[in-house]
PAPAKE-133390 format. One record per residue (C-alpha): x, y, z; residue in one letter. Coordinates in steps of 0.05 Angstrom, whole numbers, padded with zeros to 5 digits, always signed. Example, Ala and Ser with C-alpha at 12.3 -4.5 7.8 and 13.67 -1.06 7.14 Angstrom:
<fivex><x>+00246</x><y>-00090</y><z>+00156</z><residu>A</residu></fivex>
<fivex><x>+00273</x><y>-00021</y><z>+00143</z><residu>S</residu></fivex>
//
This chain:
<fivex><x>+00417</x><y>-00251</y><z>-00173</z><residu>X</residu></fivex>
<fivex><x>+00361</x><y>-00276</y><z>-00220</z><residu>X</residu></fivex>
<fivex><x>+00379</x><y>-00338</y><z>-00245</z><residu>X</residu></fivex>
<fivex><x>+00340</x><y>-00342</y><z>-00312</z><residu>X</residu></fivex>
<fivex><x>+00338</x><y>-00289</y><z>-00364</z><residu>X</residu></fivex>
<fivex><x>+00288</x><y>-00263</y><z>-00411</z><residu>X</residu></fivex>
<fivex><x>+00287</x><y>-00223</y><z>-00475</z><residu>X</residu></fivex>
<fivex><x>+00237</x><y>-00174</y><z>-00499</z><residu>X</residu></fivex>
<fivex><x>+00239</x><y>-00152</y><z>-00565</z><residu>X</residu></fivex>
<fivex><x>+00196</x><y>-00091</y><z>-00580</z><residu>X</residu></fivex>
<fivex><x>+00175</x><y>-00094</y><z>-00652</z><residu>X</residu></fivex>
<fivex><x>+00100</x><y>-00076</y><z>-00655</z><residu>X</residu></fivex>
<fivex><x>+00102</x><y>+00002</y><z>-00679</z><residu>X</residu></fivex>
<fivex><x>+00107</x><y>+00012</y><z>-00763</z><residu>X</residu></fivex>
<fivex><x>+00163</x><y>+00061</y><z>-00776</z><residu>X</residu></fivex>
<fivex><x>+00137</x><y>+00127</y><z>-00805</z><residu>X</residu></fivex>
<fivex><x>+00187</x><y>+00157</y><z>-00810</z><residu>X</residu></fivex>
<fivex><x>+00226</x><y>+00104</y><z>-00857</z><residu>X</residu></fivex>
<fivex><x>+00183</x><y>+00112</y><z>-00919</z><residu>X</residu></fivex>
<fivex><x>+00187</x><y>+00063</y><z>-00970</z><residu>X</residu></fivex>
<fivex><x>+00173</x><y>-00003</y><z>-00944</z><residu>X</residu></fivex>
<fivex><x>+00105</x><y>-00033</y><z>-00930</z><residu>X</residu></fivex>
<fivex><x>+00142</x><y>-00086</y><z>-00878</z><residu>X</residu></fivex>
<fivex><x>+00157</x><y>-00086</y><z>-00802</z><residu>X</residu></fivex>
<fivex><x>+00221</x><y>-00053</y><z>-00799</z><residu>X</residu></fivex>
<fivex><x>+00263</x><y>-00101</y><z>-00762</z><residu>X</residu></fivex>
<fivex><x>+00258</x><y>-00151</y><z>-00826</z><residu>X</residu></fivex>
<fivex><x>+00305</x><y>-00093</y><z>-00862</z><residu>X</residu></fivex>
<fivex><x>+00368</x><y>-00137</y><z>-00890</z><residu>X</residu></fivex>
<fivex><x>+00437</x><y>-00118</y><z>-00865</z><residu>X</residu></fivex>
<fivex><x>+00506</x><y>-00149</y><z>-00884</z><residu>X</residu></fivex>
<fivex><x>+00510</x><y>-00218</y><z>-00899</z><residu>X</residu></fivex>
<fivex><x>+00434</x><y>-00212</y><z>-00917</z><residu>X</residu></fivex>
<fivex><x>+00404</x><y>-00219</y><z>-00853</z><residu>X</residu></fivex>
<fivex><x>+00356</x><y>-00182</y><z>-00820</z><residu>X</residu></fivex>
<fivex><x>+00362</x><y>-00132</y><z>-00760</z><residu>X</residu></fivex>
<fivex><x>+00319</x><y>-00170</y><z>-00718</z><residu>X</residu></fivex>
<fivex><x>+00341</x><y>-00244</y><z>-00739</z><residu>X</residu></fivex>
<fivex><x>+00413</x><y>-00205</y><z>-00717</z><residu>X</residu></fivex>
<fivex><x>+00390</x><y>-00184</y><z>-00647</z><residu>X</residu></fivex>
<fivex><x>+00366</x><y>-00261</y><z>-00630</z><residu>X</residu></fivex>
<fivex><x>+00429</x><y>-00289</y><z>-00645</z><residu>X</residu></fivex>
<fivex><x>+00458</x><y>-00238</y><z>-00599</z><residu>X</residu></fivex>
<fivex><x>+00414</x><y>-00263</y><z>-00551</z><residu>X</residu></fivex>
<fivex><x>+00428</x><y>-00333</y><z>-00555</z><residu>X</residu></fivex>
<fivex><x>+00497</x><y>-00321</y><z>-00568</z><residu>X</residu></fivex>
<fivex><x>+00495</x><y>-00294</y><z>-00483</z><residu>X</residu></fivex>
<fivex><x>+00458</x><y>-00365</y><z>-00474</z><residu>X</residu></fivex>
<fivex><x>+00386</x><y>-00320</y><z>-00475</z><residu>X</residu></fivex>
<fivex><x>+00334</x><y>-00372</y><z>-00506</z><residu>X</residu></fivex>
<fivex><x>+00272</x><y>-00347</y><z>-00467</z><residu>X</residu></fivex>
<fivex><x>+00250</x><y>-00298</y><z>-00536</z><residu>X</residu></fivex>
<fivex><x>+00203</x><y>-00253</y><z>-00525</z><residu>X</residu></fivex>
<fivex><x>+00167</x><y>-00208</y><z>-00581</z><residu>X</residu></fivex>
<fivex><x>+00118</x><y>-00158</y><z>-00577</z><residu>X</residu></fivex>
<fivex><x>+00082</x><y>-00144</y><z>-00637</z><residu>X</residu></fivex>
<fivex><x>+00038</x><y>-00096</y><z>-00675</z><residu>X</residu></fivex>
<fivex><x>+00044</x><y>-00077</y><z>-00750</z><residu>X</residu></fivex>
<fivex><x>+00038</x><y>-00129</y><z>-00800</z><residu>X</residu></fivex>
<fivex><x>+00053</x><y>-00185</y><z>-00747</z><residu>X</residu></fivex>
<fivex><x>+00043</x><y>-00250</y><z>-00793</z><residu>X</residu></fivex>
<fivex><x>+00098</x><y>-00225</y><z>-00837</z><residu>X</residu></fivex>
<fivex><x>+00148</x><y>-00216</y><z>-00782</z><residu>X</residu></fivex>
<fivex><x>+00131</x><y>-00293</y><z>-00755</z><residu>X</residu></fivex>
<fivex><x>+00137</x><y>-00313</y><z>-00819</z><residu>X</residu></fivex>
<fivex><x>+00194</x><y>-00291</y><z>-00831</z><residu>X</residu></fivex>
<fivex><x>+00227</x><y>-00312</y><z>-00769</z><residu>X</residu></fivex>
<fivex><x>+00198</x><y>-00387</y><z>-00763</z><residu>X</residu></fivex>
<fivex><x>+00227</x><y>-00393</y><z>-00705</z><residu>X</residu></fivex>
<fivex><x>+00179</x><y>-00448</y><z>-00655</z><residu>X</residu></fivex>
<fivex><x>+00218</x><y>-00420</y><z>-00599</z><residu>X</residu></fivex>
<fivex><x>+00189</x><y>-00350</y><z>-00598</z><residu>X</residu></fivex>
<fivex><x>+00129</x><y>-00324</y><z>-00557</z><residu>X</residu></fivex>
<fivex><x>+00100</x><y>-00266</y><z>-00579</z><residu>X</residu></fivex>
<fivex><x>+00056</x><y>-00226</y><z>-00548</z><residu>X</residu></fivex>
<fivex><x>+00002</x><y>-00182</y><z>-00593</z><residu>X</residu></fivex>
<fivex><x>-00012</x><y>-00097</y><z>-00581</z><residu>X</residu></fivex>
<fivex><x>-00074</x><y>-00087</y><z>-00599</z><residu>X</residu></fivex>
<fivex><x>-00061</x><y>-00017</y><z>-00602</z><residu>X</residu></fivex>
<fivex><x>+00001</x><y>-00011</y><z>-00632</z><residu>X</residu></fivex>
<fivex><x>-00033</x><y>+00037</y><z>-00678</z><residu>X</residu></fivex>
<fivex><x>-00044</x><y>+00088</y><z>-00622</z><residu>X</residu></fivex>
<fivex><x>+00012</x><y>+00086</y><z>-00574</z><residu>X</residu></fivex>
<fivex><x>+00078</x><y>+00083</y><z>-00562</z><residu>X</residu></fivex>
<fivex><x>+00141</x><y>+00029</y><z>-00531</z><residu>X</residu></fivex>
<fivex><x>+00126</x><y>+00043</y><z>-00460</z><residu>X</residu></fivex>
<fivex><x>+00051</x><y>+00005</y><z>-00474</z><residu>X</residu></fivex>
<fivex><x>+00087</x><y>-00048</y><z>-00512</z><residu>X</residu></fivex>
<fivex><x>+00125</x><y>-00049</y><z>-00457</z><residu>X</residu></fivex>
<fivex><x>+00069</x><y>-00060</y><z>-00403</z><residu>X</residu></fivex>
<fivex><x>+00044</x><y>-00126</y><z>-00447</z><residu>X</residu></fivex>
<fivex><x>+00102</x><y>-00158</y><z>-00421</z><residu>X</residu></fivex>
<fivex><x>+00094</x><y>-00147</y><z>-00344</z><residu>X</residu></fivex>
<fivex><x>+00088</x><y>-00223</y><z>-00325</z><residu>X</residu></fivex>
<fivex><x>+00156</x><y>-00232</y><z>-00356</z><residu>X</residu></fivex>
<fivex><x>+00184</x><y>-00173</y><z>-00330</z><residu>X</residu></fivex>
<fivex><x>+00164</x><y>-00181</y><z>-00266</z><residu>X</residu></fivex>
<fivex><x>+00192</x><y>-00260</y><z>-00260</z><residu>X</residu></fivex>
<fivex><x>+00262</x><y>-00260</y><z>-00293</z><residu>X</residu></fivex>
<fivex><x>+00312</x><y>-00220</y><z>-00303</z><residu>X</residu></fivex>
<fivex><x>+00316</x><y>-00188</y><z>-00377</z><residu>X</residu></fivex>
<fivex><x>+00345</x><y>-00156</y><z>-00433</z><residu>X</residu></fivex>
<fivex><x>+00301</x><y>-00107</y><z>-00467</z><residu>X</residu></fivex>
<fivex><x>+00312</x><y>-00091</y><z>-00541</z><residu>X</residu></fivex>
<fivex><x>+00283</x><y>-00048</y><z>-00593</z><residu>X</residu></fivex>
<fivex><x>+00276</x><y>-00086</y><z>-00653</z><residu>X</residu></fivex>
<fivex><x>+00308</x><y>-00022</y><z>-00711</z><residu>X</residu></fivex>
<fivex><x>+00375</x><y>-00028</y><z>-00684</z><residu>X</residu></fivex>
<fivex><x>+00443</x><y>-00070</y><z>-00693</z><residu>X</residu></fivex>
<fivex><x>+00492</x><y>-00079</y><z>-00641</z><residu>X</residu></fivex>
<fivex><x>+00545</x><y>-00136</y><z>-00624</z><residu>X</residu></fivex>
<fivex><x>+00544</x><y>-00186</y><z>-00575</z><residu>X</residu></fivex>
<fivex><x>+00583</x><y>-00145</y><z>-00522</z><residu>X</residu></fivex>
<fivex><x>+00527</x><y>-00099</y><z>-00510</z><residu>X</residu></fivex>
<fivex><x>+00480</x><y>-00150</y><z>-00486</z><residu>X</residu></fivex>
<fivex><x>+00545</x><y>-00195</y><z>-00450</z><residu>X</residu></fivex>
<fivex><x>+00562</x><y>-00122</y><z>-00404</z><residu>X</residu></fivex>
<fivex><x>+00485</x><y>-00109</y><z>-00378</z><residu>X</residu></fivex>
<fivex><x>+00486</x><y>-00185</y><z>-00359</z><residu>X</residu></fivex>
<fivex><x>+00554</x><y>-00180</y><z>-00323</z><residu>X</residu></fivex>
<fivex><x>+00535</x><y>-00123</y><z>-00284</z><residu>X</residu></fivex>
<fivex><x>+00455</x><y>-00146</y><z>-00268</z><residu>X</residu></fivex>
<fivex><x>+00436</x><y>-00074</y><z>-00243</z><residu>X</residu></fivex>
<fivex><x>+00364</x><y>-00072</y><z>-00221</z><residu>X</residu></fivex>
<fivex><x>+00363</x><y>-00010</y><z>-00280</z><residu>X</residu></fivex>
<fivex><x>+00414</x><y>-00011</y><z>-00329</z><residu>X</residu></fivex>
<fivex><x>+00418</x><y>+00024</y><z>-00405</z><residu>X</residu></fivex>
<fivex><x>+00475</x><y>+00013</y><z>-00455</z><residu>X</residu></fivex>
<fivex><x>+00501</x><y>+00077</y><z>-00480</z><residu>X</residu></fivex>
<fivex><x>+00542</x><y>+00087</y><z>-00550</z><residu>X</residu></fivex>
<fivex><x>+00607</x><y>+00118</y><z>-00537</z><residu>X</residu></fivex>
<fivex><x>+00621</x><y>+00127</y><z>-00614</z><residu>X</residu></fivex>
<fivex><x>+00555</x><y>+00164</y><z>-00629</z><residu>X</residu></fivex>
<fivex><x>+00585</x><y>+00226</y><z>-00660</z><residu>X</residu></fivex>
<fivex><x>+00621</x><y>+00187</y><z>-00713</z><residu>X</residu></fivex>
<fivex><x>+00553</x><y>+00150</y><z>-00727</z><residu>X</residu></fivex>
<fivex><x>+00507</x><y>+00219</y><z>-00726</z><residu>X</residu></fivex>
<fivex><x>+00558</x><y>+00254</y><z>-00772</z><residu>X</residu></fivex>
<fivex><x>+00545</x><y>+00206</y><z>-00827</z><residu>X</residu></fivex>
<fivex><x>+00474</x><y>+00207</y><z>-00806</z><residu>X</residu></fivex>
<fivex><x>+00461</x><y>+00277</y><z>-00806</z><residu>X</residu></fivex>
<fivex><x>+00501</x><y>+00347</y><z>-00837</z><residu>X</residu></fivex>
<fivex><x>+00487</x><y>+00365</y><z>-00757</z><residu>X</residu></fivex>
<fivex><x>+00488</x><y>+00317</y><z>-00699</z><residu>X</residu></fivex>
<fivex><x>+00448</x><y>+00362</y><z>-00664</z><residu>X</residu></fivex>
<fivex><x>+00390</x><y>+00350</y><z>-00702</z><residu>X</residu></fivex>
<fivex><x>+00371</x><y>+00279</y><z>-00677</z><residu>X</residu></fivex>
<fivex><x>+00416</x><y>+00271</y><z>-00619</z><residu>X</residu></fivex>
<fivex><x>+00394</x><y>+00273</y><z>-00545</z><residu>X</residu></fivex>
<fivex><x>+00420</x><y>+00298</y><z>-00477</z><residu>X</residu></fivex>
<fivex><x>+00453</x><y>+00243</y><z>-00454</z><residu>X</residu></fivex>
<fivex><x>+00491</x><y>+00256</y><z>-00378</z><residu>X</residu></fivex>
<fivex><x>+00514</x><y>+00209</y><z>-00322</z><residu>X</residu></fivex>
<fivex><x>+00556</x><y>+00224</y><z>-00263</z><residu>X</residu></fivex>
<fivex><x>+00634</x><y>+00196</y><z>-00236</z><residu>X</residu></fivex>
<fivex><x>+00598</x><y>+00126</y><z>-00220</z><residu>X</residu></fivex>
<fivex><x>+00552</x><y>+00122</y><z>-00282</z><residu>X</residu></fivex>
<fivex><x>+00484</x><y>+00127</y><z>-00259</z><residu>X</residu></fivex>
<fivex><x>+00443</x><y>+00172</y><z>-00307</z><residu>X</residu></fivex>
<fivex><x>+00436</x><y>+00245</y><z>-00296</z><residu>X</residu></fivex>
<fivex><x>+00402</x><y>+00262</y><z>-00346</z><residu>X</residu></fivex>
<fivex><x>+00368</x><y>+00232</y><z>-00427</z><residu>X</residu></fivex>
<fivex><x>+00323</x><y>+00250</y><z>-00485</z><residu>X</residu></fivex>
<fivex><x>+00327</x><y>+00325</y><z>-00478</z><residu>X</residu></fivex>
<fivex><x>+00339</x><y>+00371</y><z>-00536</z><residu>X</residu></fivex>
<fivex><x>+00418</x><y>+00388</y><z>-00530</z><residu>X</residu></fivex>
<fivex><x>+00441</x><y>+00462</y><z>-00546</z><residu>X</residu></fivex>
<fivex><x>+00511</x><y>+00440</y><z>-00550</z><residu>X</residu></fivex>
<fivex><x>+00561</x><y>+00373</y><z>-00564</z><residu>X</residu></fivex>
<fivex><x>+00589</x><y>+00370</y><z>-00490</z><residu>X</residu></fivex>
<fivex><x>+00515</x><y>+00355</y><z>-00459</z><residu>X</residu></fivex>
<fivex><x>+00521</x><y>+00286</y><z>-00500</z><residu>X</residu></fivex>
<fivex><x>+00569</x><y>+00236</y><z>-00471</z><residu>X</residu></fivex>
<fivex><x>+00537</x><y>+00180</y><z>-00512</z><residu>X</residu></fivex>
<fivex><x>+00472</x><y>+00163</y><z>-00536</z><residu>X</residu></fivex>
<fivex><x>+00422</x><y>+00108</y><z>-00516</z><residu>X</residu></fivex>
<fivex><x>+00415</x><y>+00058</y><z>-00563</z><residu>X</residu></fivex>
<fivex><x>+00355</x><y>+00028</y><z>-00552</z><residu>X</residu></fivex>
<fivex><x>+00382</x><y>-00033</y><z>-00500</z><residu>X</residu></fivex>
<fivex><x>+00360</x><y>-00042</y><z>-00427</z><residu>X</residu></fivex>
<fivex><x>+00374</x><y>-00094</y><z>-00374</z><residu>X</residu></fivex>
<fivex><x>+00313</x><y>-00093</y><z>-00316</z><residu>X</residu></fivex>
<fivex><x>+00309</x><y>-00134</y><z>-00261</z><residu>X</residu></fivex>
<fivex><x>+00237</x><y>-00155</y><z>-00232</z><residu>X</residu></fivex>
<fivex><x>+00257</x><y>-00104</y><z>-00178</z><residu>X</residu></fivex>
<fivex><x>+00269</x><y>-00056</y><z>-00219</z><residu>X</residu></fivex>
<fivex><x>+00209</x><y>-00062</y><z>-00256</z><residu>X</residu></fivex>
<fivex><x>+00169</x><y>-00060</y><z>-00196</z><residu>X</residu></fivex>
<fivex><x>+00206</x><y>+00005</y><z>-00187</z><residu>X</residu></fivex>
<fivex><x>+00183</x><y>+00028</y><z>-00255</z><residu>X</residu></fivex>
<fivex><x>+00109</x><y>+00000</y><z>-00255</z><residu>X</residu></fivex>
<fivex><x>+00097</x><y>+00037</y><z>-00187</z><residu>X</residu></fivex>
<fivex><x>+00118</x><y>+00103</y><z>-00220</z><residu>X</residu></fivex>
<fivex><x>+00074</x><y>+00097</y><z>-00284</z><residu>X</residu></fivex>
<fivex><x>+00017</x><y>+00086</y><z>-00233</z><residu>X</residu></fivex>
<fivex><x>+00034</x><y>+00143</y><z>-00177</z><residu>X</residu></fivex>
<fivex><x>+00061</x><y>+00197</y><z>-00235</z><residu>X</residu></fivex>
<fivex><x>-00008</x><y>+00238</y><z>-00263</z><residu>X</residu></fivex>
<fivex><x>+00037</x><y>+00268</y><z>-00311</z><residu>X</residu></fivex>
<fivex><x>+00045</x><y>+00195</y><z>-00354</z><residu>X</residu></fivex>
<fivex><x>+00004</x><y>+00188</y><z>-00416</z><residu>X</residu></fivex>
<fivex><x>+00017</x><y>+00105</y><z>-00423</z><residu>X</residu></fivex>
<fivex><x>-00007</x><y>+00116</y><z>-00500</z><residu>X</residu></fivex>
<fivex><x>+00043</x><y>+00171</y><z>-00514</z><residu>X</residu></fivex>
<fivex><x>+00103</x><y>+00166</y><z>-00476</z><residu>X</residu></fivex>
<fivex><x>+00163</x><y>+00140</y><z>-00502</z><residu>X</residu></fivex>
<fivex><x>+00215</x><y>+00102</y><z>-00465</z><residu>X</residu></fivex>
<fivex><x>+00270</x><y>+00158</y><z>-00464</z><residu>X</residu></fivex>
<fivex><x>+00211</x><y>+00206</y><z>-00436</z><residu>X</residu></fivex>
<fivex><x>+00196</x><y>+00152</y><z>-00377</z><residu>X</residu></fivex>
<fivex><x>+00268</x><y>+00146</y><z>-00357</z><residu>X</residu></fivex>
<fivex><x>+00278</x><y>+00225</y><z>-00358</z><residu>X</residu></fivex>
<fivex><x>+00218</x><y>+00234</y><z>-00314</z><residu>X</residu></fivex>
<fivex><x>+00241</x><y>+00167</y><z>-00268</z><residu>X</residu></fivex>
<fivex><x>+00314</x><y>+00188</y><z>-00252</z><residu>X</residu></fivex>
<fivex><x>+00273</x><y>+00260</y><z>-00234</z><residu>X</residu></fivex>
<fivex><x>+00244</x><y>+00229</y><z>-00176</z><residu>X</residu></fivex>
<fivex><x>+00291</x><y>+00169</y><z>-00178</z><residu>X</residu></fivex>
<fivex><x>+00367</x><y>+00197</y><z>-00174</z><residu>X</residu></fivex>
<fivex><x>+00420</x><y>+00151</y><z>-00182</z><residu>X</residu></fivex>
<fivex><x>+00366</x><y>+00093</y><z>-00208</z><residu>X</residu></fivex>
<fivex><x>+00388</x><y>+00078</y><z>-00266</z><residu>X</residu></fivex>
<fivex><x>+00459</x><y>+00056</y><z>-00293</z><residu>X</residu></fivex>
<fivex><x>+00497</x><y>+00063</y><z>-00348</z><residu>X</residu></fivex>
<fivex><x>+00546</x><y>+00015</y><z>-00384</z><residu>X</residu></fivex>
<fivex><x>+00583</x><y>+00042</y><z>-00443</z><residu>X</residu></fivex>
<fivex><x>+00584</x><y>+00015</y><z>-00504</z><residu>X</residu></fivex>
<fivex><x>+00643</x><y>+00020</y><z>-00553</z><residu>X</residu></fivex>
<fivex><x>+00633</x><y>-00029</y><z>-00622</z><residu>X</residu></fivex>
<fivex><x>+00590</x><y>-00020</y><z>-00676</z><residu>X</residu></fivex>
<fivex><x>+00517</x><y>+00006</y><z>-00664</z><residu>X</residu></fivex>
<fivex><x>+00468</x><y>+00033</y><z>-00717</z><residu>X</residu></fivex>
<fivex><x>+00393</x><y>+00055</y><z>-00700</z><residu>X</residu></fivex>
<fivex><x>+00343</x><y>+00054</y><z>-00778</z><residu>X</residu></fivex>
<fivex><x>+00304</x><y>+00104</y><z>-00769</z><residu>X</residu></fivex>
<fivex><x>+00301</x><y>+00144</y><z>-00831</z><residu>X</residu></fivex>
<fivex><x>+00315</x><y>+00132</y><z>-00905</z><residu>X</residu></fivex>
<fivex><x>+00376</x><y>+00163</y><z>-00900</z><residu>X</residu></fivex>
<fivex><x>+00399</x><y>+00106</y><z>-00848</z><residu>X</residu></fivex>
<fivex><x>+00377</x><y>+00051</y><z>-00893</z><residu>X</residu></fivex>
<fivex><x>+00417</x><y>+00074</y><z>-00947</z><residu>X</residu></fivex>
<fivex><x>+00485</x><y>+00083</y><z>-00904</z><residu>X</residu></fivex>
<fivex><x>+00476</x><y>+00029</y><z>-00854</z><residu>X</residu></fivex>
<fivex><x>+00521</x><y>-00023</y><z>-00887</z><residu>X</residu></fivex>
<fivex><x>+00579</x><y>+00036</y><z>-00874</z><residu>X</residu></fivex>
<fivex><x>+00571</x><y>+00029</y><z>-00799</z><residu>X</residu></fivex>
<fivex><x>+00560</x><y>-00039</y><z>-00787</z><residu>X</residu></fivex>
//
């Protein structure tokens, strides 16, 4: 057991797909006026987290500014412009490879019991999965199916399979949200992949895509701890508009 505990909060990539707002998208306001990301730091110190972690990109002066928090380390992708979370991921090896740590992306809301479960159950490879994603996507979308992914695990929860295109409702039994706990371990595990697998464009992959291709080679690797409270991911306009409805 890893006795201190990180954070890493990915926040460097701009949002193209929410149009309308020239800001990082984490600083979008939710109820009781605060922001999503100023929400996922309490949740972290709220599970007694204080080791913050950022990793940055678009616009990142606004997003410290906005924060002001003295606590806070953040750590700068260059290239946030031309790749994806997996290489904002990578930025933060020295962390990840000394404590223990929660890994957030920085669009989404979620309640203290998400991060409190991945700490209880310290697997070297853990992911939070939303049990009540259909009632989310139906508000989201006239079709679930449009944005949601495969999402399988087996009688003792390790993750069978994530991020494919489904063809049908009963090859999602949740979604992932966007939450990961990783011990240095496991992310020796996950670094020695990324080097060994040809088929891994650091630039282009996305997380999702890295676990599907892991758990591949990796079977019964990677956990999963359901999630039942209030979760919302902002992706689109659509989700800014309706988000107050879900949280």
């Amino acid at each position: 057991m890893y006795k201190k505990v990180s954070s890493i909060i990915l926040a460097a990539g701009r949002g193209k797909r929410l149009k309308g707002i020239n800001y990082p998208k984490s600083l979008i306001k939710i109820k009781k006026n605060e922001s999503l990301i100023k929400n996922i730091i309490k949740v972290m110190e709220d599970n007694n987290i204080y080791d913050l972690n950022i990793v940055t990109g678009y616009k990142k002066e606004i997003l410290k500014s906005h924060l002001k928090n003295k606590k806070i380390k953040y750590i700068f992708n260059s290239q946030w412009m031309k790749s994806n979370m997996v290489a904002s991921l990578l930025k933060a090896d020295s962390i990840l490879s000394k404590n223990y740590n929660i890994i957030s992306y920085s669009d989404i809301f979620y309640k203290k019991k998400a991060v409190e479960d991945l700490l209880k159950k310290r697997h070297d490879i853990s992911i939070t999965s939303s049990v009540n994603w259909k009632k989310i996507w139906t508000k989201r979308f006239k079709d679930p199916l449009i944005d949601a992914e495969t999402f399988d695990f087996d009688k003792n929860f390790f993750l069978n399979e994530i991020g494919n295109k489904p063809k049908k409702l009963s090859q999602i039994k949740g979604q992932y949200m966007g939450l990961l706990g990783i011990s240095p371990s496991g992310w020796k595990k996950i670094k020695f992949f990324i080097k060994k697998e040809k088929s891994i464009d650091i630039k282009k992959i996305s997380i999702t895509e890295l676990l599907s291709k892991f758990i591949r080679i990796h079977p019964k690797s990677i956990k999963v701890i359901k999630y039942e409270d209030n979760f919302m991911e902002i992706d689109f306009k659509n989700d800014n508009q309706i988000k107050d409805q879900l949280i």
